[in-house]
N, C-alpha and C positions, 0 to 999 in steps of 0.2 A: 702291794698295798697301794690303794689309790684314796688319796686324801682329799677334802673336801675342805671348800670356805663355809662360814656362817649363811652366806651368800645363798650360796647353792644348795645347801642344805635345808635351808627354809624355802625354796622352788620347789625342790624336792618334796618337800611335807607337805608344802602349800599351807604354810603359816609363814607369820612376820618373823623377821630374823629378832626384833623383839622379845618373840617367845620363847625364840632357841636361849637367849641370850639368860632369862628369868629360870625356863629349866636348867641351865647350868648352876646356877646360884643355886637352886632349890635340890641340884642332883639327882634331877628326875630326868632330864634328855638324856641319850646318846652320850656314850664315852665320848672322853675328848683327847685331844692329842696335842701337848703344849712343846711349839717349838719357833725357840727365838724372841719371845712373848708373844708369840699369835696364836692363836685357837682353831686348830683344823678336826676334822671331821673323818675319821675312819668309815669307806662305803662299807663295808663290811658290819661298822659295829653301827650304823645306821639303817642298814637293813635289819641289824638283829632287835632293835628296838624296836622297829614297824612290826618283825614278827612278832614278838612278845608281846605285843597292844593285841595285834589280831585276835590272839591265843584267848586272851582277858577276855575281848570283846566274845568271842563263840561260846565260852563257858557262862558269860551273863547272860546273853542269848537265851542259850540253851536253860540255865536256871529261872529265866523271866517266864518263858514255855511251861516247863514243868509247874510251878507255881501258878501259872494261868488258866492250866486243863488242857491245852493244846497240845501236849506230848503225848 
């Protein structure tokens, strides 16, 4: 398991660590992993949140298509 700061995690997404910071509040980013009171970042469960976006993103895609006449 390779764990991640806020830091690097928002390099990673290429958003403000800000943002990371407001999805956690709202329990919409990336599992988190509380140790010692710091907030790290599982690569693994950060990855699985980019896939699960992608996933959303192709089936709206694909929905905006079909609804357009394009498919």
């Amino acid at each position: 398991m390779k764990l991640l700061t806020t830091t690097q995690v928002a390099e990673m997404l290429s958003v403000p660590a800000a943002t990371l910071r407001w999805w956690r509040a709202r329990g919409e980013g990336p599992d988190i992993v509380r140790l010692g009171g710091r907030v790290k970042y599982d690569l693994e469960a950060v990855e699985r949140f980019v896939n699960d976006r992608r996933a959303t993103f192709t089936l709206r895609a694909a929905a905006r298509k079909v609804t357009h006449g394009t498919v």
